[in-house]
mmCIF file as Biopython writes it, N, C-alpha, C and O atoms, coordinates in Angstrom:
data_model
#
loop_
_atom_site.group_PDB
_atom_site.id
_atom_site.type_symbol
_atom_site.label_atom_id
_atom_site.label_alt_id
_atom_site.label_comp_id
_atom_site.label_asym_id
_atom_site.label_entity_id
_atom_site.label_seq_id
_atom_site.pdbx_PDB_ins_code
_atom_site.Cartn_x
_atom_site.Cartn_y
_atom_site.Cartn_z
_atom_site.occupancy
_atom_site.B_iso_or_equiv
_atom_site.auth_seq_id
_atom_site.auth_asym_id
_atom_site.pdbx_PDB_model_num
ATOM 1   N N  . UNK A ? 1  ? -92.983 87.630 125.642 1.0 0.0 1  A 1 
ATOM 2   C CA . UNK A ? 1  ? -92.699 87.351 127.033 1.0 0.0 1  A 1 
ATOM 3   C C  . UNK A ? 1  ? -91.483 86.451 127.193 1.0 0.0 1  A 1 
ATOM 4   O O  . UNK A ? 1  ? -90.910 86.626 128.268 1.0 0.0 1  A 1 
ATOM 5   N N  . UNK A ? 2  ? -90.913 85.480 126.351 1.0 0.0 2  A 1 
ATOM 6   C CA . UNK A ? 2  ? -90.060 84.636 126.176 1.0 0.0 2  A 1 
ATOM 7   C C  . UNK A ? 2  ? -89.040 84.966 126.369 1.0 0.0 2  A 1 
ATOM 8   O O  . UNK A ? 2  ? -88.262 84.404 127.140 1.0 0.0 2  A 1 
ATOM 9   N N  . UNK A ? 3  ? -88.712 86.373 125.435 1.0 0.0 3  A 1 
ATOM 10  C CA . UNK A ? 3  ? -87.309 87.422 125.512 1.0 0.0 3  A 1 
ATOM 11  C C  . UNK A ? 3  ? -87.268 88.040 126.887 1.0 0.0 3  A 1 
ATOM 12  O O  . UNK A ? 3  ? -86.063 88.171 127.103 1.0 0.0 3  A 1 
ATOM 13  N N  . UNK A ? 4  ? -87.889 88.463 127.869 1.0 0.0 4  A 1 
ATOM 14  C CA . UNK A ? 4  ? -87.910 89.034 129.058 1.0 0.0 4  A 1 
ATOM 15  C C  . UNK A ? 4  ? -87.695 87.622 129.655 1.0 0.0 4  A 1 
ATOM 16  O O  . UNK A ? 4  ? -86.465 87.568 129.651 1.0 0.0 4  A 1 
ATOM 17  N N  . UNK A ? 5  ? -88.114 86.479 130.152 1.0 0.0 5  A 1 
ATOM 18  C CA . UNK A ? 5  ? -87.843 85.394 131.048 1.0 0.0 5  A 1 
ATOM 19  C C  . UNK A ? 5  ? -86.285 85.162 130.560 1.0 0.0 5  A 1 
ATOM 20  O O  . UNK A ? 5  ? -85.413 85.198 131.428 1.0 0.0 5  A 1 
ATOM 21  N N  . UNK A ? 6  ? -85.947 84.942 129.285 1.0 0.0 6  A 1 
ATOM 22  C CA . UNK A ? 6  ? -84.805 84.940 129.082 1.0 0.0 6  A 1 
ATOM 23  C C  . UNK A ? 6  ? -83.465 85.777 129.424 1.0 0.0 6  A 1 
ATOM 24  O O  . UNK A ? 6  ? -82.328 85.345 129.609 1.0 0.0 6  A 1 
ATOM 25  N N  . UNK A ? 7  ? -83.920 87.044 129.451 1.0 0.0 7  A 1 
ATOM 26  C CA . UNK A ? 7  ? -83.337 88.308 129.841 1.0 0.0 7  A 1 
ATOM 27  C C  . UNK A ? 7  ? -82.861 87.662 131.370 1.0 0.0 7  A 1 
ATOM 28  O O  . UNK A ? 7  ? -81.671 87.525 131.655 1.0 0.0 7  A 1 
ATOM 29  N N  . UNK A ? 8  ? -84.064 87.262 132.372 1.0 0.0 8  A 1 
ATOM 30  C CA . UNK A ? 8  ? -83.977 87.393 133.584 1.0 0.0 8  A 1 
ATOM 31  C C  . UNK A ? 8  ? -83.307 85.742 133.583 1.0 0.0 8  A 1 
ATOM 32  O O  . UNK A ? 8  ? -82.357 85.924 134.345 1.0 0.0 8  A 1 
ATOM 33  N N  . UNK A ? 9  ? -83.252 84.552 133.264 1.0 0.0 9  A 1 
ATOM 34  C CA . UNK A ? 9  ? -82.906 83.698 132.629 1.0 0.0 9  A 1 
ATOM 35  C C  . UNK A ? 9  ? -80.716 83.715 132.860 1.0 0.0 9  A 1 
ATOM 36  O O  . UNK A ? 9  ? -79.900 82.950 133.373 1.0 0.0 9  A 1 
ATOM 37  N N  . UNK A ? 10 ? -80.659 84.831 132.247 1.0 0.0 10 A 1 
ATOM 38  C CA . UNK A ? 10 ? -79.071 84.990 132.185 1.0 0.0 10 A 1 
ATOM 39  C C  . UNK A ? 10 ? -78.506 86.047 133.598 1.0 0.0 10 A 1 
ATOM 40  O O  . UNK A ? 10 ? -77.383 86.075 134.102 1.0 0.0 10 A 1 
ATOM 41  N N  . UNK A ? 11 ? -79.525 86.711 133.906 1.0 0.0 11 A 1 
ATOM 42  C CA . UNK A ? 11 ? -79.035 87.565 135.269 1.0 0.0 11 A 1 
ATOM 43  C C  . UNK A ? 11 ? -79.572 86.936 136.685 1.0 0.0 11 A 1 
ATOM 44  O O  . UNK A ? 11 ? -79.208 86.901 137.861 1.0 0.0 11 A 1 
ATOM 45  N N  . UNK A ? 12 ? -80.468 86.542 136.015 1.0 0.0 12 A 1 
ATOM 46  C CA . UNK A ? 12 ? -80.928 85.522 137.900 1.0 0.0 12 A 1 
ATOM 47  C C  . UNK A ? 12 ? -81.996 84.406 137.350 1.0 0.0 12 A 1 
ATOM 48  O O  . UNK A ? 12 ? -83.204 84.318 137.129 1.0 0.0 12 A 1 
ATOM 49  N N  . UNK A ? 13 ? -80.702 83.536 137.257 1.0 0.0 13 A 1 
ATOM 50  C CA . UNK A ? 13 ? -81.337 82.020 136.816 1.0 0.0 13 A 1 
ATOM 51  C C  . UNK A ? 13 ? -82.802 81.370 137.538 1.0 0.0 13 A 1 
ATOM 52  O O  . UNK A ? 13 ? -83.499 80.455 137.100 1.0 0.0 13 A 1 
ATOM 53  N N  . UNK A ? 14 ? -82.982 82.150 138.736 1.0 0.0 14 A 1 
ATOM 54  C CA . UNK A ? 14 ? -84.462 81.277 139.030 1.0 0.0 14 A 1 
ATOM 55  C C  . UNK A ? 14 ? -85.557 81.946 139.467 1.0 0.0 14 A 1 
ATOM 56  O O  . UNK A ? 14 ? -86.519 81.516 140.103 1.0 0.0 14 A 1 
ATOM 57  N N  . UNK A ? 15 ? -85.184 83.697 138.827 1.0 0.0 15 A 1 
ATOM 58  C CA . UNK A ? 15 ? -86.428 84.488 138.813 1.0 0.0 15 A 1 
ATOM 59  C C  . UNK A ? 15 ? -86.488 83.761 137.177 1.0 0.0 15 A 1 
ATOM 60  O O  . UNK A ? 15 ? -87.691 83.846 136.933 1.0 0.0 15 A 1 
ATOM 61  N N  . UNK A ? 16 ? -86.057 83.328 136.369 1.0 0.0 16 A 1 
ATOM 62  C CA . UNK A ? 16 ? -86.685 83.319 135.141 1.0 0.0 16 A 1 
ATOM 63  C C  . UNK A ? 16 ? -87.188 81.834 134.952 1.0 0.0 16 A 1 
ATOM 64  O O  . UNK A ? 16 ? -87.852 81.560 133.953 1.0 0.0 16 A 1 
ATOM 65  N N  . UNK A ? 17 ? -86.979 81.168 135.601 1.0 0.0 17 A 1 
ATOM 66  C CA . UNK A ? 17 ? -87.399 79.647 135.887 1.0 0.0 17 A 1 
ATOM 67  C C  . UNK A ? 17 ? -88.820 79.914 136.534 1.0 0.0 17 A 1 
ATOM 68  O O  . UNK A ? 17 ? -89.818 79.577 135.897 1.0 0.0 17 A 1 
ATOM 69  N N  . UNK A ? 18 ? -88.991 80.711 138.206 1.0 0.0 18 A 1 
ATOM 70  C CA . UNK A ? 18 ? -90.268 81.151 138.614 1.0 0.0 18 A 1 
ATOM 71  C C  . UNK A ? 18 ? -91.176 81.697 137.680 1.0 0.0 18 A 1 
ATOM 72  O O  . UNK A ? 18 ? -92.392 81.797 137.845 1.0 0.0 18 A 1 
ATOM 73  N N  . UNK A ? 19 ? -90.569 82.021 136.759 1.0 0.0 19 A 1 
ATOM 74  C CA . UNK A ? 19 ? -91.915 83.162 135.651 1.0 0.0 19 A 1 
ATOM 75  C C  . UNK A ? 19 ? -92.185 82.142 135.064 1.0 0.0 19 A 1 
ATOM 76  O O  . UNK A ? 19 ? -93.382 82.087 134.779 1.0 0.0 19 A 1 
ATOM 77  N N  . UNK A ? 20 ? -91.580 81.256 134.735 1.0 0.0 20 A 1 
ATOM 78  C CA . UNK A ? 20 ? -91.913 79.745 133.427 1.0 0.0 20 A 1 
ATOM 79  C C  . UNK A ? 20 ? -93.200 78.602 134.006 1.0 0.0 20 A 1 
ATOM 80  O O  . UNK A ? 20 ? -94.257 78.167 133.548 1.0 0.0 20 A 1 
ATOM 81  N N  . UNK A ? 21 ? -92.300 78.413 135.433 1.0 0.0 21 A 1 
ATOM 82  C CA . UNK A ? 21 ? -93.355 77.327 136.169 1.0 0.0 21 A 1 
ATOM 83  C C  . UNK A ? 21 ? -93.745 77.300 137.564 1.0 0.0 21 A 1 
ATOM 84  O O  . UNK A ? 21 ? -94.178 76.338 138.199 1.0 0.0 21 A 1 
ATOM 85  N N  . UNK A ? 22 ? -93.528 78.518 137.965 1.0 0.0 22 A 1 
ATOM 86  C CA . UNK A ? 22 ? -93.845 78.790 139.199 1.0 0.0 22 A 1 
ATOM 87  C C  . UNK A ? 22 ? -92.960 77.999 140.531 1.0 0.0 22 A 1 
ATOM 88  O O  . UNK A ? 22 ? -91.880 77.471 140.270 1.0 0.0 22 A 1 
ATOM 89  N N  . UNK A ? 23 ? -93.373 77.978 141.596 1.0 0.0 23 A 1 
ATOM 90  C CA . UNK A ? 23 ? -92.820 76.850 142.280 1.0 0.0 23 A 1 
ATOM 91  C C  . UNK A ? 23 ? -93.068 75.659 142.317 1.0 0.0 23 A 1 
ATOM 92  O O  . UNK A ? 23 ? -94.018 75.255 142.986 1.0 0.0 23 A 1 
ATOM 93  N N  . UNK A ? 24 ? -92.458 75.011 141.774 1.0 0.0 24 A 1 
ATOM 94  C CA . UNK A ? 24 ? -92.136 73.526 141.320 1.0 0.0 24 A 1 
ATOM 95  C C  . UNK A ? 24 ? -90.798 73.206 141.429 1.0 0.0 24 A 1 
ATOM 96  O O  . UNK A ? 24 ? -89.814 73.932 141.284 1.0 0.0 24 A 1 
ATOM 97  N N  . UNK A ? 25 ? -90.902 71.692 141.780 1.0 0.0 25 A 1 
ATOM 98  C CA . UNK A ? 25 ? -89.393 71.276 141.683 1.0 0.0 25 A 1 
ATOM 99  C C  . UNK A ? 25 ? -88.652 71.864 141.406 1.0 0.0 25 A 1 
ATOM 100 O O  . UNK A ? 25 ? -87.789 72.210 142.213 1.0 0.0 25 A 1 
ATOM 101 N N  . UNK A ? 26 ? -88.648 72.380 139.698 1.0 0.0 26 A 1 
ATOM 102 C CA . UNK A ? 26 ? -87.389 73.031 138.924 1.0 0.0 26 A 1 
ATOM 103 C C  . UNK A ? 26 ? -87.013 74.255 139.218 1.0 0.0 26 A 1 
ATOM 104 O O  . UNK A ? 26 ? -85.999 74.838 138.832 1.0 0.0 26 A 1 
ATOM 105 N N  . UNK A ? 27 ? -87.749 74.587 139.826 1.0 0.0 27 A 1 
ATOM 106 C CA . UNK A ? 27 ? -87.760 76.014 140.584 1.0 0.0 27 A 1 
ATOM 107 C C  . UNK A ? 27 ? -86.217 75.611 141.568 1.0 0.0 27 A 1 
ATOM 108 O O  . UNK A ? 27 ? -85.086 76.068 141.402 1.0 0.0 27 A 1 
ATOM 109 N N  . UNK A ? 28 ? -86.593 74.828 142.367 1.0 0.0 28 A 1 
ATOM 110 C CA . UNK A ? 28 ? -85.868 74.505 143.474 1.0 0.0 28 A 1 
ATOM 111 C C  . UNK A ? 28 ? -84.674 73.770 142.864 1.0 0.0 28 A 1 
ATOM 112 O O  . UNK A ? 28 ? -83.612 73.868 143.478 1.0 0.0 28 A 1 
ATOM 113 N N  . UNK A ? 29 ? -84.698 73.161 141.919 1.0 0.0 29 A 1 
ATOM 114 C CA . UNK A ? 29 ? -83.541 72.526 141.412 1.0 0.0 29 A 1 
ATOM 115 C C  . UNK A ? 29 ? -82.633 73.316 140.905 1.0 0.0 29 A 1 
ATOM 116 O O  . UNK A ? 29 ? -81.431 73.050 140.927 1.0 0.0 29 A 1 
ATOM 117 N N  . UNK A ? 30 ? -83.250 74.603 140.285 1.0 0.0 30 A 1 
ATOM 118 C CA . UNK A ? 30 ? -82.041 75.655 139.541 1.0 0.0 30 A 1 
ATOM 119 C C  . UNK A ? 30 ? -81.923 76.531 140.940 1.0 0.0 30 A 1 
ATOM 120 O O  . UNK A ? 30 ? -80.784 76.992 140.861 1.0 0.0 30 A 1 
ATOM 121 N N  . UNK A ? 31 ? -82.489 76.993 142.154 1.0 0.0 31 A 1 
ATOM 122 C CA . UNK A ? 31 ? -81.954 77.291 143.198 1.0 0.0 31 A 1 
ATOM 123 C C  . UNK A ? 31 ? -80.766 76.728 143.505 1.0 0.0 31 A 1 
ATOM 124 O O  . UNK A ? 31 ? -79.784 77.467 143.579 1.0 0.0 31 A 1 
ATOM 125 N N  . UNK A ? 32 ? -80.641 75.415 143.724 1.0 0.0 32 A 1 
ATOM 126 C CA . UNK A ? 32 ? -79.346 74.091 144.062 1.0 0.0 32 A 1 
ATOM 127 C C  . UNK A ? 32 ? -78.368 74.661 142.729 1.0 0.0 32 A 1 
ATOM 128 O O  . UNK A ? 32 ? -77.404 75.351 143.064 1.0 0.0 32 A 1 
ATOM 129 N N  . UNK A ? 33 ? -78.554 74.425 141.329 1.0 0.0 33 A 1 
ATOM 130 C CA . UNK A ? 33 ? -77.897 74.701 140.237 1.0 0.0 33 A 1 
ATOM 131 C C  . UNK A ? 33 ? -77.293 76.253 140.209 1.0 0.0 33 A 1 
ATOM 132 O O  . UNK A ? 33 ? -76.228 76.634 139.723 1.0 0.0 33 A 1 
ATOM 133 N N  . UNK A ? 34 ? -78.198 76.929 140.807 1.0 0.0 34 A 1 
ATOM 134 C CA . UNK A ? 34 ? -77.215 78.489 140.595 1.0 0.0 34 A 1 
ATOM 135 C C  . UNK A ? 34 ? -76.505 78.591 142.136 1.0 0.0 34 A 1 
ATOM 136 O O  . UNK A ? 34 ? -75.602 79.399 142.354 1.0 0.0 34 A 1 
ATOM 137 N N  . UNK A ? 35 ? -76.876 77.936 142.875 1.0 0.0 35 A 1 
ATOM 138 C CA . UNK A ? 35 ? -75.701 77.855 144.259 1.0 0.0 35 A 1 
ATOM 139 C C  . UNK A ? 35 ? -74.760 77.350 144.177 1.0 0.0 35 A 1 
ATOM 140 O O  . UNK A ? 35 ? -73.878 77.759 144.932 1.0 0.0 35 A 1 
ATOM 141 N N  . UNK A ? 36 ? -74.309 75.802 142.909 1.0 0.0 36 A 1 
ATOM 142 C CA . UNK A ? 36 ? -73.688 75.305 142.591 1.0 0.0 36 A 1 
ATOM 143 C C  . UNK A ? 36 ? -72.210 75.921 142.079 1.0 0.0 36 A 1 
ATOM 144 O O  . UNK A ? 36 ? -71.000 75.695 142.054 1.0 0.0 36 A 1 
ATOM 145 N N  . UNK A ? 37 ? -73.548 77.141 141.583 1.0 0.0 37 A 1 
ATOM 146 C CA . UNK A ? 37 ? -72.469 77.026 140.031 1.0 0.0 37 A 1 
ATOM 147 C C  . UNK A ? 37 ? -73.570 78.323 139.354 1.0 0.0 37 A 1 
ATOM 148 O O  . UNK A ? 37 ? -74.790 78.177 139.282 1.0 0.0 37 A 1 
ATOM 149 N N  . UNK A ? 38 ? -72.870 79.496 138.931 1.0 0.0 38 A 1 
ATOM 150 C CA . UNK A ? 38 ? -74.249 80.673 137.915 1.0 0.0 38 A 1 
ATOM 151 C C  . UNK A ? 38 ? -74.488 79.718 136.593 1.0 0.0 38 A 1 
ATOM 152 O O  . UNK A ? 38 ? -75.593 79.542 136.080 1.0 0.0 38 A 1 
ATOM 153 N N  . UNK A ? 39 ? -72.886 78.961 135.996 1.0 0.0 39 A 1 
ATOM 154 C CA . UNK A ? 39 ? -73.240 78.220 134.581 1.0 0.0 39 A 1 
ATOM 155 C C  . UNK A ? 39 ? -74.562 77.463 134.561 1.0 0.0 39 A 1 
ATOM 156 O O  . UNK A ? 39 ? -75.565 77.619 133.864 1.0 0.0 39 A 1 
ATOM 157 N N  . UNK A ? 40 ? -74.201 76.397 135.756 1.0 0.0 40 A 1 
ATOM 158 C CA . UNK A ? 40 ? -75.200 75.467 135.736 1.0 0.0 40 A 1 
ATOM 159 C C  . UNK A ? 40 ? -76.342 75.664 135.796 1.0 0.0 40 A 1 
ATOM 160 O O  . UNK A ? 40 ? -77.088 74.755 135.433 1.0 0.0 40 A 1 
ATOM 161 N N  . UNK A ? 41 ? -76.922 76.945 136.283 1.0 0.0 41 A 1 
ATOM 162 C CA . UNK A ? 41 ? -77.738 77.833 136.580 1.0 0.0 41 A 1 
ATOM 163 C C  . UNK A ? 41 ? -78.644 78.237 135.592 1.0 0.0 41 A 1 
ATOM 164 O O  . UNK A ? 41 ? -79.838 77.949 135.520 1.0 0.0 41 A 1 
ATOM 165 N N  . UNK A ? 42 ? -77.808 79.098 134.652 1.0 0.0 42 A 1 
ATOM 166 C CA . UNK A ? 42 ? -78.298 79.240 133.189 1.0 0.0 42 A 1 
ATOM 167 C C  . UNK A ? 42 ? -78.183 78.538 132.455 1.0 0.0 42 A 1 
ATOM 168 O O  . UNK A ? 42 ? -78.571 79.119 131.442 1.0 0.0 42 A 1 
ATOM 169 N N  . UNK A ? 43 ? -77.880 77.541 132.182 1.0 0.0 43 A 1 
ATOM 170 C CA . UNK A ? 43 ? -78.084 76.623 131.399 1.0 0.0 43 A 1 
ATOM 171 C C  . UNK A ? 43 ? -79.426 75.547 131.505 1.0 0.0 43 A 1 
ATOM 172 O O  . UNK A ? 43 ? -79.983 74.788 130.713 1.0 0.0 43 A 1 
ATOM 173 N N  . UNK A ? 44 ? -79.634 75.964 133.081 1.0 0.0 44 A 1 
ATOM 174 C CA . UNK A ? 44 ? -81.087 74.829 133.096 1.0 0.0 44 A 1 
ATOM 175 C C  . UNK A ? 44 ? -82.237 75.881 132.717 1.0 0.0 44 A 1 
ATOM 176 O O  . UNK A ? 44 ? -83.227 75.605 132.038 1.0 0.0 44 A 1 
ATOM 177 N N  . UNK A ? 45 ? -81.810 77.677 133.512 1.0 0.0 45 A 1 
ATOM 178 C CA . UNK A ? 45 ? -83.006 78.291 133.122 1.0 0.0 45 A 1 
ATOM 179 C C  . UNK A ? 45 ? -83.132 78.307 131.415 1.0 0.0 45 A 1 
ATOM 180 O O  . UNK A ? 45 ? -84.246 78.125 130.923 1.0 0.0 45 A 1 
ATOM 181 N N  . UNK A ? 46 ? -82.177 78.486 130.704 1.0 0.0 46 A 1 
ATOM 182 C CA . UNK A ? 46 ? -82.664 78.641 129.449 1.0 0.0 46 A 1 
ATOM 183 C C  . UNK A ? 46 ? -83.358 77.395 128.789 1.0 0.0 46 A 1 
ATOM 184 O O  . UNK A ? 46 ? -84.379 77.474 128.106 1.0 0.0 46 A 1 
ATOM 185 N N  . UNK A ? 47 ? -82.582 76.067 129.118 1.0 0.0 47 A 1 
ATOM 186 C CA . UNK A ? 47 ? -83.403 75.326 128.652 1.0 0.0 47 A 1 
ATOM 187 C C  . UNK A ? 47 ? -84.330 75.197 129.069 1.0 0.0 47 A 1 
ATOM 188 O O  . UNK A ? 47 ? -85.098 75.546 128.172 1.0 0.0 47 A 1 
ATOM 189 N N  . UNK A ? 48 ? -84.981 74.865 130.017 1.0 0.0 48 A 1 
ATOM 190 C CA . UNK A ? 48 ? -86.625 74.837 130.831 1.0 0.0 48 A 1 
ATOM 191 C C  . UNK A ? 48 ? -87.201 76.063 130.139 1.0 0.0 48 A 1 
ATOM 192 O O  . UNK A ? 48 ? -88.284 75.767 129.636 1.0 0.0 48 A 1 
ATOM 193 N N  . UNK A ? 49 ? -86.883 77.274 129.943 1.0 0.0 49 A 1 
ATOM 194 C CA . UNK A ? 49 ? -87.403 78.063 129.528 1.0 0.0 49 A 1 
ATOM 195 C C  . UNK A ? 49 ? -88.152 78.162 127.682 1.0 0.0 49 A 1 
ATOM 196 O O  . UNK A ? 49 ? -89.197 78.671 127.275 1.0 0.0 49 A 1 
ATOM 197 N N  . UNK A ? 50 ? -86.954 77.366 126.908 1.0 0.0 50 A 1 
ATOM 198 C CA . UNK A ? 50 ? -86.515 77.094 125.619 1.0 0.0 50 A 1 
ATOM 199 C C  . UNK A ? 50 ? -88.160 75.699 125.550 1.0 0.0 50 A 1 
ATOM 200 O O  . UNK A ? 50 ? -89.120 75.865 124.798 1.0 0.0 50 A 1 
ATOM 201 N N  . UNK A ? 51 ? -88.019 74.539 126.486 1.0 0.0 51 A 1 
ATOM 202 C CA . UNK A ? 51 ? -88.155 73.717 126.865 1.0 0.0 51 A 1 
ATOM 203 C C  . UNK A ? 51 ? -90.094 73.763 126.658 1.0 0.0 51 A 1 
ATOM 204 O O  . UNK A ? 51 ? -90.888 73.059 126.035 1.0 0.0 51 A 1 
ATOM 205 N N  . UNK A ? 52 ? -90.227 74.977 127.543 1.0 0.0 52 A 1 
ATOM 206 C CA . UNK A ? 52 ? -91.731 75.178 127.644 1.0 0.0 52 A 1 
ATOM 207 C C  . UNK A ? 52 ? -92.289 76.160 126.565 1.0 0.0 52 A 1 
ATOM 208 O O  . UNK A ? 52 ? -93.508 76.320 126.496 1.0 0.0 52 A 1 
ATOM 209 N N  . UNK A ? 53 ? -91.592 76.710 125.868 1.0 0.0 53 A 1 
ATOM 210 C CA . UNK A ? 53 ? -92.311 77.741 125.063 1.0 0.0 53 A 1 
ATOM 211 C C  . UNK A ? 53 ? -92.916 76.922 123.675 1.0 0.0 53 A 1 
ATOM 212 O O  . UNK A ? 53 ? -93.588 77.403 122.762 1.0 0.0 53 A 1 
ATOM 213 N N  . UNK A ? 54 ? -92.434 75.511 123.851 1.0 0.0 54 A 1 
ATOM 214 C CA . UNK A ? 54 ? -92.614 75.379 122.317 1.0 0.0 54 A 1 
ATOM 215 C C  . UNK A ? 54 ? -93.892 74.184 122.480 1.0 0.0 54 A 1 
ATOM 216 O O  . UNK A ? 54 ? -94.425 73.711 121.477 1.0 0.0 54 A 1 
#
């Protein structure tokens, strides 16, 4: 499941954040981060993503 959030992770930074932790803050914070910016975007989904699997 990790490789699919990730997948979605690099094409839409906060459908793959929603699959990790639902709506929560970070949800809403990589919303702000991929409006910012797509980098900043993926870089929080992968880590949060990276972040929770282990």
């Amino acid at each position: 499941m990790s490789i699919v959030r990730l997948i979605f992770a690099i094409i839409l930074p906060p459908l793959g954040v929603f699959f990790t932790v639902g709506i929560k803050p970070a949800f809403w914070l990589n919303i702000l981060l991929t409006i910012l910016g797509i980098v900043p975007g993926i870089v929080h989904a992968v880590w949060l993503i990276a972040k929770h699997d282990n």
